[in-house]
C-alpha positions in Angstrom: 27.4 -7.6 2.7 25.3 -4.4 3.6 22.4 -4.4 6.1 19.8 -2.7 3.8 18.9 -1.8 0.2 16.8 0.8 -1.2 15.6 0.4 -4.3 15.0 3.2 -6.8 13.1 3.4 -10.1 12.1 6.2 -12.3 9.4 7.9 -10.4 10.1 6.6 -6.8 9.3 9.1 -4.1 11.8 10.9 -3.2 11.5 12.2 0.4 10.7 8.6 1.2 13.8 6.9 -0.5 16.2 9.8 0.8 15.1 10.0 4.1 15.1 6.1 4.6 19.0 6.3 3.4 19.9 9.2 5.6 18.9 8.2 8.5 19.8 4.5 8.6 23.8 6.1 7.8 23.2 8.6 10.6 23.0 5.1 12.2 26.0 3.4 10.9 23.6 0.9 9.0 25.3 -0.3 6.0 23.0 1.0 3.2 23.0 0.7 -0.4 20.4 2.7 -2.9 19.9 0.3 -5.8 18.9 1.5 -9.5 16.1 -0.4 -11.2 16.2 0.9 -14.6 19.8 -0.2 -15.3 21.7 3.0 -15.2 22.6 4.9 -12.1 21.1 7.8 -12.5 17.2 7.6 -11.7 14.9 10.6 -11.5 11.8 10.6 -8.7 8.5 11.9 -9.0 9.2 15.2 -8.4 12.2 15.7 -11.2 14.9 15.0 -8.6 17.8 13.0 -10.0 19.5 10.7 -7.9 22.8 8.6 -8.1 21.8 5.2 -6.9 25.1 3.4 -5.4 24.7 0.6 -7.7 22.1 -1.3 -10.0 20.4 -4.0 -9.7 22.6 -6.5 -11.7 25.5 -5.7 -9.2 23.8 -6.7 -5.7 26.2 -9.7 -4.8 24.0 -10.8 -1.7 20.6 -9.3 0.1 20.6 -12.5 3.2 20.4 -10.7 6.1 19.8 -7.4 4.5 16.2 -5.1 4.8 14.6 -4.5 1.7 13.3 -1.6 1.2 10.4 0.0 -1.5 10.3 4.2 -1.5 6.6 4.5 -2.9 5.3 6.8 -5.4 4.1 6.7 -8.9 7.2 4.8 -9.9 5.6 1.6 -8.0 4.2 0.4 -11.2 7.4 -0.1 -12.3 8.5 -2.2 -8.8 5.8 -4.4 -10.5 6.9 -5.4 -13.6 10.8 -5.8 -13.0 10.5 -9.5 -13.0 14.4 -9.8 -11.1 13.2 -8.0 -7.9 9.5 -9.5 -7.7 11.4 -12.7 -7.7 14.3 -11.5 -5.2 11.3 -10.4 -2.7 9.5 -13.5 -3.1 12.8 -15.7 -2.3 13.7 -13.2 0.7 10.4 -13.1 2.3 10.0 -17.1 1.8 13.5 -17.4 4.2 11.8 -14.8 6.5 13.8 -11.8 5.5 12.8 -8.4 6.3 10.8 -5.5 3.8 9.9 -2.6 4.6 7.7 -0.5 2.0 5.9 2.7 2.2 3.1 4.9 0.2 2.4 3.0 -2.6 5.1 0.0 -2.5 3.1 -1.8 0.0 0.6 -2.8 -3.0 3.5 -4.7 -4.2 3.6 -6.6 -1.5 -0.1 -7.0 -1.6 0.2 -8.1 -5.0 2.7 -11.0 -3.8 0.4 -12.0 -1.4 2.8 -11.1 1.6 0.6 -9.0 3.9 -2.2 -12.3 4.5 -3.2 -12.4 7.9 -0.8 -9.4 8.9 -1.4 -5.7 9.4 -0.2 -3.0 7.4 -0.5 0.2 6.1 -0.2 2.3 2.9 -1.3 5.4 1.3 -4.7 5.0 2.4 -6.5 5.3 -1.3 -4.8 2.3 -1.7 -5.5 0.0 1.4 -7.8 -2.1 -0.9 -4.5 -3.2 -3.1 -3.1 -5.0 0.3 -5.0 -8.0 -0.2 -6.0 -9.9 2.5 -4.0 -7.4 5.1 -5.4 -5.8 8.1 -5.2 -2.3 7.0 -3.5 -0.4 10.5 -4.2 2.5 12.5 -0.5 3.8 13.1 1.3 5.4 10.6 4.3 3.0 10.4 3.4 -0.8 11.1 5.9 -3.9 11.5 4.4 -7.9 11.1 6.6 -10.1 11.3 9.5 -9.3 8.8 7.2 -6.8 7.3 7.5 -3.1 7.7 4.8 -0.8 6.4 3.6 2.9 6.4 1.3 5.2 4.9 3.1 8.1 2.9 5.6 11.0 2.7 5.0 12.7 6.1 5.5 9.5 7.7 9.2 9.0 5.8 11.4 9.7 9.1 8.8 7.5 11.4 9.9 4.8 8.5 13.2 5.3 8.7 13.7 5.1 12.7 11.4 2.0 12.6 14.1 0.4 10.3 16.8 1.6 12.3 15.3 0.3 15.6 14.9 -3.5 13.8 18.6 -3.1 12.2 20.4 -1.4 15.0 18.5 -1.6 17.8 16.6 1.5 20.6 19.5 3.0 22.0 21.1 4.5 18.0 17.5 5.1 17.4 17.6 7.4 20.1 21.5 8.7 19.8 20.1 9.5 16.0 17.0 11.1 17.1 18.7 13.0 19.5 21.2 14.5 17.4 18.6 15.5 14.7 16.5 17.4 17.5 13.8 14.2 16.6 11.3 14.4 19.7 8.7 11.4 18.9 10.3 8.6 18.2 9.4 6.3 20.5 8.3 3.0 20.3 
């Protein structure tokens, strides 16, 4: 079983989705990218192609594991793929952790996750969080729910994740060997 997923569709933002998977295998997190559209290869939003690990019809088991939601115009498409809408819904319901950033945390608005939490997302979209406390800080975890705001905020993200999977001490062994000064908690 791997700790994490990331899931990719056509459009997804790519420094956000890249620099989630990077980082979390800098920290020896076991870390699948996931293809939505049912073929590996999935371009972003900025005409980057990428080679997801696998798609969605081979995920064998996600209990236990982070999901995580790059953002970016390809968010629409997060919201009609029925089979992950209903795999978030059974994860959060057992408490699982989710992380999303930019525009994915609309999704979770949309599945009424972030009620009575705070979180954050690009902010021209806070009012799509329904019912959230819309944050200050640029990376925000409630609960089992991780949030942030955008694309400069992707390695923030990313050590946020790390610290829930892994713990302080690889975030800083990671942020030290990529010269990454604030990272604190």
């Amino acid at each position: 079983m791997h700790e994490a997923y990331v899931f990719l569709t056509d459009g997804f933002e790519e420094i956000e989705a890249i620099t989630a998977l990077d980082i979390l295998r800098r920290g020896g997190v076991s870390v699948m990218s996931v293809s939505l559209t049912g073929k590996r290869d999935v371009t972003g939003s900025h005409g980057i192609c990428v080679r997801a690990n696998i798609i969605f019809d081979d995920i064998v088991a996600t209990e236990g594991a982070m999901l995580i939601l790059p953002g970016g115009p390809g968010t629409a498409n997060y919201k009609k793929h029925e089979l992950l809408l209903e795999l978030l819904r059974l994860h959060n319901a057992t408490g699982g952790k989710i992380a999303a950033i930019c525009a994915a945390p609309t999704v979770l608005g949309m599945l009424g996750f972030l009620a009575d939490k705070v979180a954050v997302c690009y902010p021209a979209l806070k009012d799509s969080l329904k019912a959230a406390e819309f944050g200050q800080r640029a990376v925000v975890t409630d609960g089992n729910i991780t949030t942030s705001k955008g694309p400069a905020t992707s390695a923030e993200f990313a050590f946020e994740i790390l610290r829930i999977i892994k713990g302080d001490r690889e975030v800083a062994k990671v942020a030290e060997g990529m010269l990454a000064e604030s990272v604190e908690k």
